[in-house]
C-alpha positions in Angstrom: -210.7 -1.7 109.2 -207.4 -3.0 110.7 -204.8 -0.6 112.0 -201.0 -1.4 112.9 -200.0 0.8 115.5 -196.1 1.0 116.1 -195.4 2.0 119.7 -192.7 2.3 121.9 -192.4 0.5 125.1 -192.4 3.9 126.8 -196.3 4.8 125.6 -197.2 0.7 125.2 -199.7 1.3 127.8 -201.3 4.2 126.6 -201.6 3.3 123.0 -203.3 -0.1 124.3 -206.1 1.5 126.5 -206.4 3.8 122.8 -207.0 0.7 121.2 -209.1 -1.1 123.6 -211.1 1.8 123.7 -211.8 1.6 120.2 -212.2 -2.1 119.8 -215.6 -2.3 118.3 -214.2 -0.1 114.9 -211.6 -0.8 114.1 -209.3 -4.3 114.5 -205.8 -2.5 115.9 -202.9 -4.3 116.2 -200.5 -2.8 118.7 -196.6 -3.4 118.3 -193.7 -2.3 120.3 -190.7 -1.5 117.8 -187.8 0.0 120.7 -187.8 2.4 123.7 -189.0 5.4 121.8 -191.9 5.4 119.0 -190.2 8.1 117.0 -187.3 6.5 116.3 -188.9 3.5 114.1 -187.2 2.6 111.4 -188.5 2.1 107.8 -187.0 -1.6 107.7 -188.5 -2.3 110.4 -192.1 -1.0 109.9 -192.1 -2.7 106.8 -191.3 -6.3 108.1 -194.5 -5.3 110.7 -196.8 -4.7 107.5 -195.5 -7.8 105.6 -196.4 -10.0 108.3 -200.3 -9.5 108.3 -203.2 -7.4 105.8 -203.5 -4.3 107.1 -205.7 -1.5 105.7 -203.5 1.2 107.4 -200.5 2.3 109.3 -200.6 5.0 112.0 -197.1 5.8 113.0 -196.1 8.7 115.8 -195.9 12.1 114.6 -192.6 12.8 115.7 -191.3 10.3 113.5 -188.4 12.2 110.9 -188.0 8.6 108.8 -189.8 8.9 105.7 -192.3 5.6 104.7 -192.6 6.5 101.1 -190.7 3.4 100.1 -192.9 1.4 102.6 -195.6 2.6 101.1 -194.6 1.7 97.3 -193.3 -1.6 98.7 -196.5 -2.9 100.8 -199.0 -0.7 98.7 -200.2 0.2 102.5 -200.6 3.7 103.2 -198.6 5.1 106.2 -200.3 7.7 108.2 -198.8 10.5 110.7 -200.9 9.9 114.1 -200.3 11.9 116.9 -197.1 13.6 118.1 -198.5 12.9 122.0 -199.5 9.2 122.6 -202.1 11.0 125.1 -203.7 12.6 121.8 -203.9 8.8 120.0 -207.9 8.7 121.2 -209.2 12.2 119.4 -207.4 10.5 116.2 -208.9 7.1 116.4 -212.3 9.0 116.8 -212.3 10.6 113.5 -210.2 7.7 111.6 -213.0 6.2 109.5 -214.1 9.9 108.2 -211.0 11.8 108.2 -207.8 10.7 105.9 -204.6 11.8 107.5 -201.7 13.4 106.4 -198.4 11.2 105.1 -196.2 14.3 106.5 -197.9 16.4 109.0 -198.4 15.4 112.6 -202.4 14.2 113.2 -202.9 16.5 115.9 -201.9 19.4 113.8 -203.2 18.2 110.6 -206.7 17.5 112.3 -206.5 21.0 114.2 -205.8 22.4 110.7 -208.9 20.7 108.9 -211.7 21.9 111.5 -210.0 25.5 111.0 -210.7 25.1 107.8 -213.8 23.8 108.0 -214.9 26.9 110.8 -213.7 29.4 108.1 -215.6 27.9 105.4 -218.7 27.7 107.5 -218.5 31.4 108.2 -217.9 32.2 105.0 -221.1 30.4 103.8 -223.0 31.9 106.8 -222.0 35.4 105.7 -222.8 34.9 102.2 -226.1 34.2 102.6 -227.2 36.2 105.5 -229.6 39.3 104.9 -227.8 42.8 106.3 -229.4 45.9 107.2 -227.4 47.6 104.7 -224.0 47.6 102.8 -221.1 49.7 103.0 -218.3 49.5 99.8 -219.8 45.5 100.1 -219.5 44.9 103.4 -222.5 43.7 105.3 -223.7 45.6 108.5 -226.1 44.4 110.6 -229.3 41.9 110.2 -228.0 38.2 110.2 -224.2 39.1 108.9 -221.0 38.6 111.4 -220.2 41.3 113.5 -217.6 43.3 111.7 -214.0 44.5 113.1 -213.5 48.4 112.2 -209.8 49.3 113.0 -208.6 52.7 114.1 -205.6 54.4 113.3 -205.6 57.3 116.0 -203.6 60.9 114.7 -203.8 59.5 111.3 -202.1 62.6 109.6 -199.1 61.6 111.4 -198.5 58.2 110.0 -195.1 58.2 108.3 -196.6 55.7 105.8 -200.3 55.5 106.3 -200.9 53.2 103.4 -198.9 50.6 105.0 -200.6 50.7 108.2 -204.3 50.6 106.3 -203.1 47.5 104.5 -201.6 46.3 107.6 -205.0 46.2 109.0 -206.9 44.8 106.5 -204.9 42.0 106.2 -204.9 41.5 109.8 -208.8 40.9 109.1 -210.1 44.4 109.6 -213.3 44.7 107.9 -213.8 48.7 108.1 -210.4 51.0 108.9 -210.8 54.4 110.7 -208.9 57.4 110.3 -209.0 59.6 113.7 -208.1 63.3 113.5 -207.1 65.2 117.0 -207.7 68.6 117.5 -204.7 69.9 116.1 -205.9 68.1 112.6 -207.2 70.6 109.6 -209.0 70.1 106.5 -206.1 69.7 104.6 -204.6 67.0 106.4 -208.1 64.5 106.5 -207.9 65.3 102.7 -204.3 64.4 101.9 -204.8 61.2 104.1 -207.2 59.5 102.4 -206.6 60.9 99.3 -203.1 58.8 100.2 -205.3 55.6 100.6 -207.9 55.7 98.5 -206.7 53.2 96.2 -207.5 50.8 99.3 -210.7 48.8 98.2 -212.1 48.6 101.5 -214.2 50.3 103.4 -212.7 53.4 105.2 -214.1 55.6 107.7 -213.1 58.9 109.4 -212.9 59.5 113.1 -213.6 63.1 114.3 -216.7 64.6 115.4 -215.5 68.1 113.8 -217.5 68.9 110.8 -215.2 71.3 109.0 -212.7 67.5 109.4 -215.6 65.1 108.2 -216.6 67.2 105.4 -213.2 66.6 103.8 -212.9 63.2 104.1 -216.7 63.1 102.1 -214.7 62.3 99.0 -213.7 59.3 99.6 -215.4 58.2 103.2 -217.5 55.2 103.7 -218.5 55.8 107.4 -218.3 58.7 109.7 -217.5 58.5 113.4 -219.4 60.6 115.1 -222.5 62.3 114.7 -224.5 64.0 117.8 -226.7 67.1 118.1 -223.4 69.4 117.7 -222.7 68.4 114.3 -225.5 67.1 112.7 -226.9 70.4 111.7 -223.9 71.3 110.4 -222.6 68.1 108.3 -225.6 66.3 108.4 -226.9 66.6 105.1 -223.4 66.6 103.4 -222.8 63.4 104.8 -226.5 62.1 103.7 -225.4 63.6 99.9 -222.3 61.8 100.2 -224.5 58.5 100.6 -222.0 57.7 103.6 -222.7 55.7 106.4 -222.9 57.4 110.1 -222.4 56.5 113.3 -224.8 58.2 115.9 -223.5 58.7 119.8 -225.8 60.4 122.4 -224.2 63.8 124.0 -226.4 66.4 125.7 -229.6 64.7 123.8 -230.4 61.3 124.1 -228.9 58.3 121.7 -232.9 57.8 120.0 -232.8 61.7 119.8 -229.8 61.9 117.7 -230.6 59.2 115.5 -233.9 61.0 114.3 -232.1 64.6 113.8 -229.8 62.1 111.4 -232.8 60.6 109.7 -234.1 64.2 109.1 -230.8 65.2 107.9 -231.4 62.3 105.4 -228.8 59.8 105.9 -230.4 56.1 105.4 -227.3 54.3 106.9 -227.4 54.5 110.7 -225.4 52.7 113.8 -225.9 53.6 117.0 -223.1 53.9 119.7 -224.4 53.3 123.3 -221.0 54.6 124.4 -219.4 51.2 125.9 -217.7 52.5 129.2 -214.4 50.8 130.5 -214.0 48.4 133.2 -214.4 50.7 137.3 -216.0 53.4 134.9 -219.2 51.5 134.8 -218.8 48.6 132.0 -221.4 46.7 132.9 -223.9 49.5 133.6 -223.2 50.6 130.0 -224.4 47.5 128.7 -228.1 48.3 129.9 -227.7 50.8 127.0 -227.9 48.2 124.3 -231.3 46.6 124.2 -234.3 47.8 122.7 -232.3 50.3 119.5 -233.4 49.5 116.4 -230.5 50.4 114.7 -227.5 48.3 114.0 -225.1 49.1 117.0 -221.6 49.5 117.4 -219.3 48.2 120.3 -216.8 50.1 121.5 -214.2 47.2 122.5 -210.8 49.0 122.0 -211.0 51.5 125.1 -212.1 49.0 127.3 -208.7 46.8 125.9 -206.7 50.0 126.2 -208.1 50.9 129.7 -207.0 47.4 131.1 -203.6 45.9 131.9 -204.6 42.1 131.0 -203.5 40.5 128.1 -206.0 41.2 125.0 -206.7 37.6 123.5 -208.8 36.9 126.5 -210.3 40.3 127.0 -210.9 40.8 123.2 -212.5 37.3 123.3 -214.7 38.1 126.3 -215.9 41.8 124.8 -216.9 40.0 121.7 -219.0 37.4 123.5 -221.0 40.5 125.2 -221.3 42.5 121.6 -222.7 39.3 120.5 -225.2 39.0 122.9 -226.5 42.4 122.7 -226.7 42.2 119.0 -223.5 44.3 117.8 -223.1 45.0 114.5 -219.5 46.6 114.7 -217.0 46.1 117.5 -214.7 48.8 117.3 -210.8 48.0 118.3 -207.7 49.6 118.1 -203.7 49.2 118.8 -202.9 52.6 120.3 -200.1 50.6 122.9 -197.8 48.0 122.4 -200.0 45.6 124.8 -202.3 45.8 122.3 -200.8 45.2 119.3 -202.2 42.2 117.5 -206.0 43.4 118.4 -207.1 43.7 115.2 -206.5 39.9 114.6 -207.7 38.6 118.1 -211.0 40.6 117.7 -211.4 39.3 113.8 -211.2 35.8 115.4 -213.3 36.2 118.4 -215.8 37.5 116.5 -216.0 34.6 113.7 -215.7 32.4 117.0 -219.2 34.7 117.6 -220.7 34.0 114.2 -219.9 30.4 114.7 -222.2 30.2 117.4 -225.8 29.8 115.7 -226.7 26.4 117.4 -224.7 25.9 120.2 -225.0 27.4 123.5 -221.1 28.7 124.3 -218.3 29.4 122.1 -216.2 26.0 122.8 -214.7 23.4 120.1 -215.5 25.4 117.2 -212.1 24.9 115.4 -211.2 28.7 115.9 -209.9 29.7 119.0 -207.8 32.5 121.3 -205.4 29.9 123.3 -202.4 31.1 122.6 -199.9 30.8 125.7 -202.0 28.2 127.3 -202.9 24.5 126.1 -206.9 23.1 126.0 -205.8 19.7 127.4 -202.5 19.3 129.2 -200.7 16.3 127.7 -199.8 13.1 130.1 -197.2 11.6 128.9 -195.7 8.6 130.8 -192.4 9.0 133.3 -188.8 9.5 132.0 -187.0 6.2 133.3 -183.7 6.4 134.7 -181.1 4.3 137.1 -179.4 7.6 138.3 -179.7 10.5 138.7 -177.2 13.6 139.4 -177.7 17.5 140.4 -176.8 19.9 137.6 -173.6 21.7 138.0 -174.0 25.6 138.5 -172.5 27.8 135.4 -169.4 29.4 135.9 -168.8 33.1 137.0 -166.0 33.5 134.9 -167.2 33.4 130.8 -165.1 31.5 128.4 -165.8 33.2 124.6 -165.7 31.3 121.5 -162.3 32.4 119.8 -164.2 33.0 116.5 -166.2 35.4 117.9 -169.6 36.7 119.3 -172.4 36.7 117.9 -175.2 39.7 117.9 -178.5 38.2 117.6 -182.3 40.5 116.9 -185.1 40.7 115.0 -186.2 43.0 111.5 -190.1 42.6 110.8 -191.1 39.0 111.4 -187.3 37.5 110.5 -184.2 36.4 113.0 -181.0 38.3 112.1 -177.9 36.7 113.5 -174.9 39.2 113.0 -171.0 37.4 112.7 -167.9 39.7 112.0 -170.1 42.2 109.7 -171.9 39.6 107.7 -175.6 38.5 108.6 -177.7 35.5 108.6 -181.5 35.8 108.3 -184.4 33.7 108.6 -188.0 32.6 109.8 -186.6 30.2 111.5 -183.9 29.3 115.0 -183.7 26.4 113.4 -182.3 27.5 109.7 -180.0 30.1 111.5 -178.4 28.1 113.3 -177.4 25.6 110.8 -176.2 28.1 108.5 -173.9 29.8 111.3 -172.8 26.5 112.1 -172.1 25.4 108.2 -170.5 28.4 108.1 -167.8 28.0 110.8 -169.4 30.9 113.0 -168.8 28.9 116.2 -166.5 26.0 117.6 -167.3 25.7 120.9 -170.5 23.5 122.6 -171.0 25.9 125.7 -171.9 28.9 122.5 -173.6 26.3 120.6 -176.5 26.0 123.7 -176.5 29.4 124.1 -176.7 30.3 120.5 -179.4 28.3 120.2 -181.6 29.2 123.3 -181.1 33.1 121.9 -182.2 32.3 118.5 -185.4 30.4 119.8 -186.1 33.7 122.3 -186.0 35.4 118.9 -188.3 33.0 117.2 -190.8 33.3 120.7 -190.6 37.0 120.1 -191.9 37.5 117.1 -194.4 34.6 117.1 -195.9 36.5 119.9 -195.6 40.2 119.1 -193.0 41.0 121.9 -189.8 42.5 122.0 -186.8 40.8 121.7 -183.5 41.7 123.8 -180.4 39.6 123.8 -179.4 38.0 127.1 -182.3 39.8 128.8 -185.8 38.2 130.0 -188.8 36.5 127.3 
């Protein structure tokens, strides 16, 4: 296979040592077009490919130019490599299996493809693993993935409880709890799910009250929790109801509890260990977990809640333990704004888990949790310069832009830029700021920078689930 690789002088070097590297696939041709690879021209890419018979062009990804013409000219198909010279090797590896993408960068086109190709495996894996038993068609237990049950705590003080249900699910919650405090009654379990019980999914309810679970019987798929107080009680209701149960251990042991529950007649059984949180004996809990024949259920979200870290890591972490001591359910929840997003994070750690059938650690499996921090830090080579000179400090005194300020936040997942009473909104910095500029909402450069450093604050924010202020810190 031969391969023209346009290059700036700026990366030459590192797009040759690619090459070299590579020299016993593919025939690569290497050719410098200017200073910068990204700003080759069409013209000139297709006076490269007339002068020899390639079977490809790899040109950088940041290139904006398109080669559609060069294409139809030469009849050679021009591919996106790389937006990172440094990146150039992990492409060349995969060239002769993998077609790249005519639009999308190779390093995020690639990245897309094994995501893709991680999800599908799961998917196949869950479809033909054997479960202990199945609640409203999801799998629990046996050779299945460990699934993600979502809580809403004080459920029957949701303003819009359906929403929040939905919200879950489509975050990748595979079971959603309702949780009841004390001050809950009958009436209120009842009007909540009878709220959401168009919701296909599975729901359970979250109180260990039984006058609370036998309400939610109706329409419940899994109670949380049964123990030696209730059992006697609700137990047989709940086995009548055919709903799941989930057993915890209180003044009588976790093995005791599950037998009073098999007595009462329910078939459907996952014991909780009762995971404690980190200084409050975390790892001592663990011990817990082997030797239950049970399916068991992992109680991840109070450990998250009970720890100041950020959850991606943490989320990632518990659900490496749950898979090692043979969870069936990792619970999680978003009671705090540190932990919003939870539900998500632990759906992915978890089909990171499932992922892990013949390898030995959960690394380069095409789903991951790096989301501030980068797997390989790019090298790129130095800026060149003849001079240099210190910035100048900003002024004290602010100069405003005589057509006006303007008021910049965020509604849901979109950036709303406010000028004289009329807004702007959109997914993007990028879009909002051309149309305030097409629109003759600014004139000056200085508000320009600004504007634009504000807007992309506002895109950061919501990316990442923060809170977004204007003028104040990321």
């Amino acid at each position: 296979m031969r391969i023209l690789l346009p290059t700036g002088s700026a990366t030459v070097g590192i797009v040759k040592a690619a090459a070299e590297r590579f020299s016993d696939r593919y025939e690569i041709d290497v050719a410098v077009t200017g200073d910068i690879a990204s700003f080759l021209a069409p013209g000139e890419l297709q006076r490269l490919l007339s002068g020899g018979s390639y079977d490809m062009a790899v040109v950088s990804g940041m290139c904006t130019a398109s080669f559609a013409g060069v294409e139809r000219k030469t009849g050679i198909p021009v591919y996106r490599g790389p937006r990172h010279a440094a990146d150039l090797p992990l492409v060349l590896s995969v060239l002769d299996r993998v077609r790249l993408s005519r639009t999308v960068p190779a390093d995020e086109f690639l990245a897309q493809v094994r995501r893709e190709e991680a999800c599908r495996q799961v998917a196949l894996r869950e479809a033909e693993a054997e479960a202990d038993f199945i609640i409203r068609g999801t799998k629990i237990g046996g050779g299945s993935r460990m699934k993600v049950l979502a809580e809403i705590m004080d459920a029957h003080k949701r303003d819009d409880l359906l929403t929040d249900v939905r919200r879950f699910f489509a975050d990748g919650a595979d079971i959603v709890d309702l949780g009841f405090g004390f001050d809950a009654t009958p009436g209120d379990v009842e009007r909540c799910f009878a709220a959401v019980a168009e919701v296909g999914g599975p729901l359970a309810v979250d109180t260990q009250d039984p006058s609370l679970i036998a309400a939610a019987l109706f329409r419940v798929d899994l109670v949380l929790s049964l123990h030696e107080g209730n059992i006697p009680v609700v137990g047989k209701a709940v086995a009548d109801a055919g709903a799941a149960a989930v057993v915890v251990p209180r003044d009588r042991t976790l093995r005791e509890n599950l037998a009073a529950a098999e007595e009462a007649g329910i078939r459907c059984l996952i014991a909780d260990p009762l995971l404690q949180p980190v200084g409050s004996g975390l790892t001592g809990s663990l011990s817990g977990f082997p030797g239950i024949s049970s399916p068991l259920f992992f109680g991840a979200g109070n450990v998250v809640e009970l720890l100041d870290a950020d959850s991606p890591g943490v989320n990632a972490l518990l659900a490496g333990m749950a898979h090692e001591v043979g969870a069936a359910v990792v619970f999680t929840s978003e009671h705090s704004d540190k932990t919003r997003g939870s539900v998500a994070e632990m759906r992915q750690a978890t089909e990171m888990m499932a992922l892990m059938t013949d390898r030995p650690y959960p690394k380069d499996l095409g789903l991951d949790l790096l989301i501030l921090k980068e797997k390989r830090r790019r090298r790129e080579p130095p800026l060149e310069y003849g001079s240099v000179m210190d910035a100048y400090p900003v002024p004290d005194e602010i100069t405003y832009d005589p057509l006006g300020c303007i008021r910049i936040g965020i509604e849901g997942d979109c950036i709303v830029a406010v000028h004289r009473g009329r807004a702007v909104r959109g997914r993007c910095w990028e879009d909002v700021f051309y149309t305030l500029l097409e629109e003759g909402s600014l004139s000056r450069f200085d508000h320009a920078a600004y504007l634009g450093k504000e807007l992309f604050k506002a895109e950061l924010a919501i990316r990442y689930r923060r809170s977004f202020e204007q003028d104040g810190p990321f």
